[in-house]
Each structure stands twice: as structure tokens, then as C-alpha cells.
C-alpha positions, 0 to 999 in steps of 0.5 A: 590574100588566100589566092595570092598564097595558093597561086605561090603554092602551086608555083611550087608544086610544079618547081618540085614536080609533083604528080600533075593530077596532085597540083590539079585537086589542090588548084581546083579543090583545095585538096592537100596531099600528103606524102610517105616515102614519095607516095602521095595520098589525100590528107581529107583521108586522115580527119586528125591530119585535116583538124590540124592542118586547119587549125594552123591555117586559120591559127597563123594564116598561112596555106599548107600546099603539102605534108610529108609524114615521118617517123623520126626518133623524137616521134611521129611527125607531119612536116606541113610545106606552108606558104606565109601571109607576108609576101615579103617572106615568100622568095625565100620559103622554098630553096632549090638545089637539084632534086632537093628543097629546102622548104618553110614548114610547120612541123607537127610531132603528133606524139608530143604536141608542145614539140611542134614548131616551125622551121626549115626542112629539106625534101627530095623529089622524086617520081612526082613525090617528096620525102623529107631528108632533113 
């Protein structure tokens, strides 16, 4: 199932057009990116980042293929873009319209763990990174 998930996830990557050498660690090591106002970094640079990634993989068997990371009024939150286990699920995990993508995530507020939930957000794509919008 996992390579079904990753295949999917980096069918995204590149419909969202993200920076080609981000989609080559994920593809070829599993390396995640997560991203700050389009810029890109390597999540394996943040343990706490890395820990819960993890966790909500192996917790609810998805694959996280990227992170936003945002500063919002109800606190500090990690919007982690993840591919579901029901396959069922996945034509309608990412929606496009433009430079925008309405994605499935597991959203983490670091500041107030019980918070957290899933849910849609909305990305834009821009010079080979995301943001979320909404």
C-alpha cells in the first residue's frame, strides 16, 4: 500500500509544481519538505516536526508528502498534505483550480494539541513551493 501512497503523493508533488529536487528526496529517500511562505526546507531538520509526522502516519496510515507551517490566531500550526489508505478516497484528496489546491491534511496546532484535526485546506503554488491560503 505504502508504494501505491507514495506513487500518488509524488503524482501530486509535480501537479503542484514543486521544486524538482524537493519531489527527487522525497521519491528517492522519504524525505518530506515542509514549506514557510513558498520556501522549502527539509522536515528530518525539525525532530519535533519528524516525531509527529510519524506518529500520524503509523497512528492512521496515511503518507505525509508535504508540510505548510503557519502562524495563525488560534496558534502555531503544521498543515501535513497527506495521502489516505482508502484509495477510494484519493481522486478527491487534492483539488485544482489555477495555482490553487485545495488538499486533504492532518492539521497540527502545536500550541494546542487537542486542536488538531483533519481537514481540507488550500495551498498556492508559486516558484516551486506552497503556502496555505485558507
Amino acid at each position: 500500500m505504502r508504494k501505491l501512497q507514495k506513487e500518488k503523493a509524488i503524482s501530486i508533488l509535480k501537479d503542484m509544481r514543486i521544486y524538482k529536487p524537493y519531489i527527487a528526496g522525497f521519491a528517492m529517500r522519504d524525505d518530506v519538505c515542509f514549506f514557510e511562505n513558498y520556501g522549502g526546507f527539509w522536515a528530518f531538520q525539525d525532530e519535533g516536526l519528524i516525531a509527529k509526522t510519524k506518529e500520524v502516519e503509523e497512528e492512521y496510515g496515511c503518507l505525509v508528502y508535504a508540510v505548510t507551517h503557519e502562524y495563525l490566531e488560534f496558534g502555531e500550526c503544521y498543515s501535513l498534505l497527506i495521502v489516505t489508505k482508502y484509495q477510494e478516497e484519493w481522486e478527491t484528496l487534492v483539488e485544482f483550480q489555477g495555482d490553487k489546491a485545495r488538499c486533504f491534511a492532518y492539521i497540527w496546532n502545536k500550541t494546542c494539541n487537542e486542536y488538531s484535526e483533519f481537514g481540507d485546506v488550500v495551498v498556492r503554488s508559486w516558484g516551486g513551493g506552497i503556502k496555505r491560503v485558507c
